[in-house]
N, C-alpha and C positions, 0 to 999 in steps of 0.2 A: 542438481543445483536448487531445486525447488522445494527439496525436502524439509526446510527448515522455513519454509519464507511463512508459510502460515500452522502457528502451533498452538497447541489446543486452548492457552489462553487469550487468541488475539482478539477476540471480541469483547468489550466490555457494554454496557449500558450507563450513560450518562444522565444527567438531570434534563438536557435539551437533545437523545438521540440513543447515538452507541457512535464508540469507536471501533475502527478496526486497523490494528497491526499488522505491518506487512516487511518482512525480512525482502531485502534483497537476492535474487535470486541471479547470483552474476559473483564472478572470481574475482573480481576487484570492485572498490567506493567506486562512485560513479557521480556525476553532477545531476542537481535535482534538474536542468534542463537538461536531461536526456533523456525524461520517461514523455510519452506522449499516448494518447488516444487512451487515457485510463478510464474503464467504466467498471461499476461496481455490478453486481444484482445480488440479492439478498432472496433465498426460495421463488428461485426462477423470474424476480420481479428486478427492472432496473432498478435503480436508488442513485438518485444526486447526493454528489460527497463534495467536501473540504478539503484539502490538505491541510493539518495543521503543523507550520514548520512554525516552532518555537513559541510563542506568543500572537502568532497572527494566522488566519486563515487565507487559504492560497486557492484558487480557482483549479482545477485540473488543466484547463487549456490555458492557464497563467505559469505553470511549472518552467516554463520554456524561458521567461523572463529570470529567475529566481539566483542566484548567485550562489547558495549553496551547495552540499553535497550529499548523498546519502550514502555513508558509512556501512561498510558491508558488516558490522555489528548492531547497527541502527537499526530502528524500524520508521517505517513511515506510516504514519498516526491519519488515516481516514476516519474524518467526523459526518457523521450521517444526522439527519436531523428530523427524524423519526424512531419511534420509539420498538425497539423490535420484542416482539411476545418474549417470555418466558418458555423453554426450551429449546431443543435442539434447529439449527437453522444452517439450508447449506447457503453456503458464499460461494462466488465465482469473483476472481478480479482476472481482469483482461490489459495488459497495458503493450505498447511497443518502448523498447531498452534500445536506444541511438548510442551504437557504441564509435566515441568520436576516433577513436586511434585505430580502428580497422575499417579498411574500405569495404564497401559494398556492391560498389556500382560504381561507374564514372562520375566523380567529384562527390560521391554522395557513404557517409558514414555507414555502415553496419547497421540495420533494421532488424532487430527480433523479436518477435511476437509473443509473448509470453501470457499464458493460463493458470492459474491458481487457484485451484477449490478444493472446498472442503466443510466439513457439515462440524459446526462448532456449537457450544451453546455460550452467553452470554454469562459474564464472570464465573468461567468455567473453575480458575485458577484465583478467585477471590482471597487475597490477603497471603500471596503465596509470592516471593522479593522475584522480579526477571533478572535474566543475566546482562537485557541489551537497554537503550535508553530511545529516547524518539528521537528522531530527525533535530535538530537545531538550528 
């Protein structure tokens, strides 16, 4: 399921940072409050990110408040706010997926830990259309 969640263009570089795209890696949309404990690291180094759902930026431990979804065509747009070198960088994203319709434990949802890396380079896929669109 993870195969797609980060592909060779998800990293871009911005004027204030880099984003980075991240496919859902799960059989079904899911609600943005259901990812939790999301930390990024860029070449072995932590890195504070943003969510950006739609026009606003969202705290990672504010996901939990958020009303919307994230669409298993979707990507979810981490904004960074540092500027990453020019080539190749690996990524690691670490987050827990609270799946609410399967239990886990007594009264408590489905907990899955999920890992995602991969050594990208920034607009790797410059000026090339995606097939998916960002979180809304």
């Amino acid at each position: 399921m993870t195969l797609s969640a980060l592909r060779s263009d998800a990293l871009a570089a911005t004027p204030n940072g880099f984003e980075l795209r991240l496919g859902l890696p799960w059989i079904r949309s899911m609600p943005l409050s259901s990812v939790g404990e999301l930390a990024l690291t860029l070449d072995d180094t932590p890195v504070a990110v943003d969510i950006t759902v739609g026009d606003r930026c969202v705290a990672p431990d504010h996901l939990a408040d958020e009303p919307g979804w994230w669409f298993i065509q979707d990507r979810l747009v981490l904004a960074g706010h540092e500027h990453p070198l020019p080539g190749e960088h690996d990524v690691e994203v670490r987050f827990t997926l609270m799946v609410p319709y399967l239990q886990g434990g007594p009264g408590a949802p489905l907990a899955l830990p999920f890992r995602i890396a991969g050594t990208l380079t920034p607009d790797a896929a410059a000026g090339v259309p995606t097939v998916s669109r960002d979180v809304a």
